[in-house]
TORPA-445641 format. One line per field, with one value per residue (C-alpha): z, x, y. Coordinates in pm, 1 decimal, padded with zeros to 6 digits. Each point is the difference from the previous one (the first is absolute). Layout:
REM residues N
zz <- Z_...
xx <- X_...
yy <- Y_...
REM end
This chain:
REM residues 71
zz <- -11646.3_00236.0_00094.3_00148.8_00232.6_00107.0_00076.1_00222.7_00166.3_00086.4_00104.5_00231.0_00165.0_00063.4_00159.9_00187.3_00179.5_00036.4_00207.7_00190.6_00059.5_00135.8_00207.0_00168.4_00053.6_00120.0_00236.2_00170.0_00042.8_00221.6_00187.3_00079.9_00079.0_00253.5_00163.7_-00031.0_00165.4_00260.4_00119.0_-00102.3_00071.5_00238.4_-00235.8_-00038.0_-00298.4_-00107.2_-00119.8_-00170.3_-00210.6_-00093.3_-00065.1_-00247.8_-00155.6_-00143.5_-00110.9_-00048.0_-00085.5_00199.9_00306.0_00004.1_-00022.3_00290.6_00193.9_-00039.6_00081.2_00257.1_00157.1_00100.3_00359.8_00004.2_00167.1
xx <- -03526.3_00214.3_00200.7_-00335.2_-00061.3_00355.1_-00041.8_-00358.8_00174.8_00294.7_-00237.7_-00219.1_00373.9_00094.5_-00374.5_00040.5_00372.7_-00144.2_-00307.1_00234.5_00209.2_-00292.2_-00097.7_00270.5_00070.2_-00359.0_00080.9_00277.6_-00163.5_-00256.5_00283.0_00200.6_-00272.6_-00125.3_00346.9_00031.0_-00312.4_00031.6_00323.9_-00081.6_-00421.1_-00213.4_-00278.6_-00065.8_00303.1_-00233.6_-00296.4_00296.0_00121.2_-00379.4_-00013.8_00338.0_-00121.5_-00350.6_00148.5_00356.2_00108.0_-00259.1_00048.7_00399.1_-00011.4_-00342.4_00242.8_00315.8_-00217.2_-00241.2_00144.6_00315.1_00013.1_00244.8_00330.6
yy <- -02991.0_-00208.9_00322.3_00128.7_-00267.9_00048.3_00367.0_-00070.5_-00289.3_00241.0_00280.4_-00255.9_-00082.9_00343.4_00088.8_-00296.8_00109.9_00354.5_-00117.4_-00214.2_00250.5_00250.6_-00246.9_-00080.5_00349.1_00026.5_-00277.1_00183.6_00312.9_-00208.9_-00184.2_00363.2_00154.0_-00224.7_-00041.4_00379.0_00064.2_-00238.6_00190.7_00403.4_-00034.5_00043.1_-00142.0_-00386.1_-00074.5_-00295.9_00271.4_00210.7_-00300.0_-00081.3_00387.8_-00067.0_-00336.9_00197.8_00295.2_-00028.1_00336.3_00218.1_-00244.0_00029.2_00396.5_00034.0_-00242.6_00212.7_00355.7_-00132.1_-00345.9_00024.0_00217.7_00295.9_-00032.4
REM end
């Protein structure tokens, strides 16, 4: 039985690093995007990075298609 408890603890550690890990990448997908969008945008970067921060995935690729202006 003790070898259980070991395995959930263990299990509880690694979910723990991995949803660190997400949100830290989370995190800078907010900061590039606002810096990005501040120097590549017309649009306000601050409503792109809210736009990234909700919806992470969907907000980095409407970003990529429709924020940053054409050069």
């Amino acid at each position: 039985m003790p070898s259980t408890v070991l395995l959930q603890s263990g299990a509880a550690g690694l979910f723990a690093i991995f949803g660190l890990f997400l949100l830290l990448v989370g995190l800078a997908l907010v900061v590039w995007t606002y810096q990005d969008a501040q120097k590549n945008s017309s649009h306000p970067a601050f409503l792109w990075a809210i736009v990234v921060f909700l919806a992470p995935i969907l907000g980095i690729v409407l970003y990529l298609l429709l924020g940053r202006d054409g050069r």
